[in-house]
SERO-75196 format. One line per 2 residues: number of its first residue (from 0); their letters; for each residue x, y, z of N, C-alpha, C, O. Coordinates in steps of 0.2 Angstrom, whole numbers, plus 5000, padded with zeros to 4 digits. Each point is the difference from the previous one (the first is absolute). Layout:
N
NUM = a = X:Y:Z:X:Y:Z:X:Y:Z:X:Y:Z; ...
***
This chain:
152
0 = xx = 4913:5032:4972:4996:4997:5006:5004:5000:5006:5006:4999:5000; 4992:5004:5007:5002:4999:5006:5001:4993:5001:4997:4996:4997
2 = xx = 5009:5005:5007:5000:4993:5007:4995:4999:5002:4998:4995:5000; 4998:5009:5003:4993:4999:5004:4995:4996:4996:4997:4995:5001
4 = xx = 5003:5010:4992:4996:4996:4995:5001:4993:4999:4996:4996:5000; 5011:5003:5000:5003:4993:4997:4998:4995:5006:4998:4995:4999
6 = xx = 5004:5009:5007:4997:4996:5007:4993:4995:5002:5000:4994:5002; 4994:5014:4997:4996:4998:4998:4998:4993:4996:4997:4995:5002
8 = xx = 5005:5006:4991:4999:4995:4996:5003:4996:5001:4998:4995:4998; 5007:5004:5005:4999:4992:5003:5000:4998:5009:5001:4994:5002
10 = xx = 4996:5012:5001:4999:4996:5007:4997:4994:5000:5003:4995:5001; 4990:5005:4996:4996:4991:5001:5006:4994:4998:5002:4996:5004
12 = xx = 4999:5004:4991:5005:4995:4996:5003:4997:5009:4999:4995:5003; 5006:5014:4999:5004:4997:5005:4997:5001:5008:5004:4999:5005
14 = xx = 4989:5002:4995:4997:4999:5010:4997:4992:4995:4998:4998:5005; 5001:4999:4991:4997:4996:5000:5006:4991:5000:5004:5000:4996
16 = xx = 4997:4994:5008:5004:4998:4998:5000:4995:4992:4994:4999:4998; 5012:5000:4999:5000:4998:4994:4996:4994:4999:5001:4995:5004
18 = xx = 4996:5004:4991:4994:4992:4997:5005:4995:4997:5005:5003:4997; 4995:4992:5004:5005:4995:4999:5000:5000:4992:5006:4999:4998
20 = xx = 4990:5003:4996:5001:5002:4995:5001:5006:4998:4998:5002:4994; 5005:5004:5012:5002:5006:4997:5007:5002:5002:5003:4995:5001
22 = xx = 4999:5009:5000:5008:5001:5002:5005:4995:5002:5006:5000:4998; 4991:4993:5006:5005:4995:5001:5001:4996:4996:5005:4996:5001
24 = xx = 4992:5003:4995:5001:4996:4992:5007:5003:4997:5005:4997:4998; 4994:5011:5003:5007:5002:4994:5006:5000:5008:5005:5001:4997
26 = xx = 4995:4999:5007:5006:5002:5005:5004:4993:4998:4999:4995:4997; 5007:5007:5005:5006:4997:5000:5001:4996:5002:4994:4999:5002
28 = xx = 5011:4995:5002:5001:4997:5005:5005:5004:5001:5000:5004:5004; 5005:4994:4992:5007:5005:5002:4999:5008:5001:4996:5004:4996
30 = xx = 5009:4996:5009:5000:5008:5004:5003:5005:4998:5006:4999:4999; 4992:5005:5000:5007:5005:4996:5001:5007:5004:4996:5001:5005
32 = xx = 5009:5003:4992:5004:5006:5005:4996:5004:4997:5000:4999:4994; 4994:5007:5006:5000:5004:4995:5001:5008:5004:4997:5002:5005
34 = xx = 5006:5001:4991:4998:5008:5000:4994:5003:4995:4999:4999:4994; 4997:5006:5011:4994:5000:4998:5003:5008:5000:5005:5003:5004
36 = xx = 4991:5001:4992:5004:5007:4998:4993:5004:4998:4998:5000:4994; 4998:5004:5011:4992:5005:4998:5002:5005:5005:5001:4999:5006
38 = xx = 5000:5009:4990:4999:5006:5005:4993:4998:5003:4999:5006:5000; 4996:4992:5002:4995:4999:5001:4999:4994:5005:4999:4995:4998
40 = xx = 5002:5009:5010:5002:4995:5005:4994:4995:5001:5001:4995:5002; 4992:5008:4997:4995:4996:5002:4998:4993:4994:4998:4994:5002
42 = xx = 5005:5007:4991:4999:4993:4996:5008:5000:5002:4998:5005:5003; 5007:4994:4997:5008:4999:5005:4997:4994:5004:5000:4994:4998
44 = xx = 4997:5009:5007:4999:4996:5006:4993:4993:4997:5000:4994:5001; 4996:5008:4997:4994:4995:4996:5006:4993:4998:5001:4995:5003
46 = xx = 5002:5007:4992:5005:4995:4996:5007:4998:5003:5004:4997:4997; 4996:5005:5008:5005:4998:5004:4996:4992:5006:5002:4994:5001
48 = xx = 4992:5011:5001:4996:4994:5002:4999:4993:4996:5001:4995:5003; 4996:5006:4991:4998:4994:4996:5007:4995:4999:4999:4994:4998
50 = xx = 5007:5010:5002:5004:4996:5001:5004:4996:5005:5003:4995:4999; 4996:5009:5005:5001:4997:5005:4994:4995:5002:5002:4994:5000
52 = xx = 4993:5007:5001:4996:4995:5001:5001:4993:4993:4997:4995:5000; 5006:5006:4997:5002:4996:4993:5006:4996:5004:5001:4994:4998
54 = xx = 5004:5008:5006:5006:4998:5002:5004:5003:4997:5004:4996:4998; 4998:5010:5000:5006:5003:4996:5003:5003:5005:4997:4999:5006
56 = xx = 5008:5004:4994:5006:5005:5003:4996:5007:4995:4998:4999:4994; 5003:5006:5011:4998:5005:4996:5005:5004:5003:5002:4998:5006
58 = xx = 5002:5008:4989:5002:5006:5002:4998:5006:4995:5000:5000:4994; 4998:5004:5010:4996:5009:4997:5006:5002:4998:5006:4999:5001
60 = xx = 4991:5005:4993:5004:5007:4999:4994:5006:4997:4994:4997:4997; 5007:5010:5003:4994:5003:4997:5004:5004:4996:4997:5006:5001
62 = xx = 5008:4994:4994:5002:5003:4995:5006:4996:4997:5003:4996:5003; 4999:5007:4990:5003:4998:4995:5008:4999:5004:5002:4995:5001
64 = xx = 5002:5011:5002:5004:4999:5006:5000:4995:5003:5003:4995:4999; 4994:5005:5006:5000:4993:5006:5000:4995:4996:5004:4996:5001
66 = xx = 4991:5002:4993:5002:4992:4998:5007:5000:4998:5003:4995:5003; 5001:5009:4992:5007:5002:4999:5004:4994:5006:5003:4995:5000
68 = xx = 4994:5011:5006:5006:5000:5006:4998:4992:5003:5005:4997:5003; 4989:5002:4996:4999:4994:5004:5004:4992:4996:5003:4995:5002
70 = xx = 4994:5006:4991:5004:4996:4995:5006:4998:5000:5002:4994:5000; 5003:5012:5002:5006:5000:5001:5004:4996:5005:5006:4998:5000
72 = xx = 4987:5002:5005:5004:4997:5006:4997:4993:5000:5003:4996:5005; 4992:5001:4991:4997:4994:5002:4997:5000:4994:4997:5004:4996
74 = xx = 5003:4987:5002:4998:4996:4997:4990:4999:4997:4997:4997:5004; 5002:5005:4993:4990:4997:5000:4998:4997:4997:5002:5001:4994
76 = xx = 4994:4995:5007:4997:4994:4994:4995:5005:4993:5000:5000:4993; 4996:5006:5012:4996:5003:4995:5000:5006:5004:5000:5001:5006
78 = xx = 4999:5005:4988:4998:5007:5002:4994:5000:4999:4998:4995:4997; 4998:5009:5006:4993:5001:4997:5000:5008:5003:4999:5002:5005
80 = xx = 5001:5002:4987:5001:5008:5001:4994:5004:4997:4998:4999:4994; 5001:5005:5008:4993:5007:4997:5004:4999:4995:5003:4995:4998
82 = xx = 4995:5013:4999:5006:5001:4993:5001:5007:5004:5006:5002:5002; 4989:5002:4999:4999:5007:4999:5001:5003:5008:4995:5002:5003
84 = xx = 5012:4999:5000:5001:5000:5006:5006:5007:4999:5004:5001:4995; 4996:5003:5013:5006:5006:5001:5007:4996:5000:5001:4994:5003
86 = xx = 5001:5008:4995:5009:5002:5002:5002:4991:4997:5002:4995:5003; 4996:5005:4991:5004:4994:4994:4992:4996:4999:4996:5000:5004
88 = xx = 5003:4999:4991:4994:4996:4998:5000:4994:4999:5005:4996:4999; 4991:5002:5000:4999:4991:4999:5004:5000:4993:5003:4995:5000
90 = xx = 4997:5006:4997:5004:5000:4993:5008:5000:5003:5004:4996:5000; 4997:5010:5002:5007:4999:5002:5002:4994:5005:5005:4996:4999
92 = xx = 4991:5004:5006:5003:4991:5003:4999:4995:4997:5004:4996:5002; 4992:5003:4992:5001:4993:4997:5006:5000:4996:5003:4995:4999
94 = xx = 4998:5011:4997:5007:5002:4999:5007:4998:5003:5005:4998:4997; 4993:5005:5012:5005:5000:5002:5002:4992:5003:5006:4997:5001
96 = xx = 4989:4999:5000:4998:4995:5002:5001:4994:4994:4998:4995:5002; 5005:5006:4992:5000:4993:4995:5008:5002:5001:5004:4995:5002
98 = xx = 5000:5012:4998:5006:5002:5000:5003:4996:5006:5004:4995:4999; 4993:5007:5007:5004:4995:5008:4998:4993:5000:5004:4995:5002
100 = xx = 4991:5005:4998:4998:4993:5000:4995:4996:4995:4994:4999:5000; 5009:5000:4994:4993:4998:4995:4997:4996:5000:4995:5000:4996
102 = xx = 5008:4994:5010:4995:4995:5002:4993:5000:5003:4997:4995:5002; 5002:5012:4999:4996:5001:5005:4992:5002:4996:5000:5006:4999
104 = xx = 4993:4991:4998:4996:5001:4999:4997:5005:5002:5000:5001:5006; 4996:5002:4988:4997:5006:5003:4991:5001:4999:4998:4998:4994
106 = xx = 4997:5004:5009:4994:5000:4999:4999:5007:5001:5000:5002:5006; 4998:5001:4988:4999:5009:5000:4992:5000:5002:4996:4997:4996
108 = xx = 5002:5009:5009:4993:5000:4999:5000:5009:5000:5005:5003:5002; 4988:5001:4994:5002:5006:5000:4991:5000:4999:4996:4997:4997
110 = xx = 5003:5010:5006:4993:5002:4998:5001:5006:4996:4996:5004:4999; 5010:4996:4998:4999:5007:4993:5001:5006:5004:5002:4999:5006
112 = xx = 4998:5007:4991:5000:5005:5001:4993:5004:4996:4996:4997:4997; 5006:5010:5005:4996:5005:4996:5004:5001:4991:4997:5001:4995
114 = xx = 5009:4997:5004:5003:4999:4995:5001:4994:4996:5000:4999:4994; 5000:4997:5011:5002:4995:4996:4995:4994:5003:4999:5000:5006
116 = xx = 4996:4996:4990:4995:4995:5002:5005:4994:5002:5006:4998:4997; 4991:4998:5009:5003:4996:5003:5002:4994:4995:5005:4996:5000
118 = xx = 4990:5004:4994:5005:4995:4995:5005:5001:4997:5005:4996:4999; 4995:5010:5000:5007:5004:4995:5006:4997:5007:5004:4995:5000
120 = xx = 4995:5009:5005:5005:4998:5005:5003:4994:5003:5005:4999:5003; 4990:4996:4996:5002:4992:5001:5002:4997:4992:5004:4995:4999
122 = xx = 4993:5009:4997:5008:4996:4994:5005:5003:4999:5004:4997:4997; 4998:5010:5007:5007:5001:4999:5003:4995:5004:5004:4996:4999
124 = xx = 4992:5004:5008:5002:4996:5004:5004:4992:4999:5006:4999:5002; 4989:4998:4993:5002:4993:4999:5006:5000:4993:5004:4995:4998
126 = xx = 4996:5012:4998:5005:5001:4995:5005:5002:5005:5006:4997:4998; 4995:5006:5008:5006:5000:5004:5003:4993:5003:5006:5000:5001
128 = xx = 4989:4994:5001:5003:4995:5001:4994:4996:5006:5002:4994:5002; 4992:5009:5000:4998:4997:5004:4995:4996:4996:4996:5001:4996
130 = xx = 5006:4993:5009:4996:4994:4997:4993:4999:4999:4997:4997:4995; 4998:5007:5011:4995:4998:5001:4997:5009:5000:5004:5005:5001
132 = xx = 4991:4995:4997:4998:5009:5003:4992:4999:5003:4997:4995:4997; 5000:5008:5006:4993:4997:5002:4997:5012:5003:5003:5003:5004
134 = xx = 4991:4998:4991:4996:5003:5002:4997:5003:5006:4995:4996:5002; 5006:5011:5002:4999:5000:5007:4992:5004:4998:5002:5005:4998
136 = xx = 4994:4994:5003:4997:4994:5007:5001:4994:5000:5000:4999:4994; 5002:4997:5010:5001:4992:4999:4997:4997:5007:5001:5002:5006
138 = xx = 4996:4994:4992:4997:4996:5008:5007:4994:5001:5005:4999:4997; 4994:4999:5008:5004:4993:5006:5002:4993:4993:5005:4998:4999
140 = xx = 4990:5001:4998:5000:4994:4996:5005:5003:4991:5004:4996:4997; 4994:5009:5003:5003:5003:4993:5008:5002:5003:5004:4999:4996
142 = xx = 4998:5002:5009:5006:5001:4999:5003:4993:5006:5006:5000:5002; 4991:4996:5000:5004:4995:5001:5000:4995:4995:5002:4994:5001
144 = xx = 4996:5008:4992:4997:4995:4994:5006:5004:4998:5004:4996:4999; 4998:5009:4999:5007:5002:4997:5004:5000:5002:5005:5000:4997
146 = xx = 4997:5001:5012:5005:4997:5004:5002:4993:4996:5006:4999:4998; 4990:4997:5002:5002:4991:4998:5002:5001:4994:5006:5001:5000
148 = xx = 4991:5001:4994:5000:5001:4997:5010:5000:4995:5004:4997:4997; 4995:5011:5006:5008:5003:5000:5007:4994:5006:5006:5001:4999
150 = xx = 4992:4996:5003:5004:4998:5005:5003:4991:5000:5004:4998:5004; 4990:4999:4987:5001:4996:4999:5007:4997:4997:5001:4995:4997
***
């Protein structure tokens, strides 16, 4: 599935504001650091928003690489990584990420490939160490209900 697609499926969720019995229920009070990690700058940028509107610190990366390098230099409460991205994969940063920093919580989300179906790729996922894994399309409430969730 496209970013666009995935976009699409959840613009409403995010032009509409949250129902006091949907998305604000599962948020946090405490604020946390996350690295958010999608070659796919238009849902990047979506979930970058929801968090911050949320109160989090957000910082990007869009491949297996940059989270490496960004890890290295800084501390994060939670990753939240595609799996299926260029130049290091979601598999390798959770990898590389329990080795530098173990304390660091991970929520994998993955819309599959032509090879591999997006379940198959979220249980290596969570067999690799990430705590939380959540299927892409995901609207505003579904991934801020595994944000809390994983962050518990």
């Amino acid at each position: 599935m496209s970013a666009l697609e995935i976009l699409s499926a959840t613009s409403a969720a995010c032009m509409s504001p949250p129902r006091k019995d949907s998305a604000s229920n599962h948020e946090t009070t405490r604020k946390f650091t996350i690295l958010v990690a999608d070659d796919a700058r238009d849902l990047q940028d979506l979930i970058t928003l929801w968090l911050e509107e949320s109160g989090h610190a957000v910082t990007r990366a869009s491949n297996g690489q940059e989270i490496a390098r960004l890890v290295q230099a800084q501390a994060f409460d939670l990753l939240v990584t595609d799996i299926v991205m260029p130049d290091g994969d979601g598999w390798d940063a959770i990898a590389a990420v329990h080795q530098l920093r173990p304390e660091t919580r991970i929520l994998a989300i993955s819309g599959g490939t032509r090879e591999m179906p997006a379940s198959a790729c979220l249980r290596v996922a969570r067999g690799a160490g990430a705590i939380g894994v959540l299927r892409k399309p995901f609207n505003r409430v579904d991934f801020l209900t595994a944000v809390a969730q994983v962050t518990r």
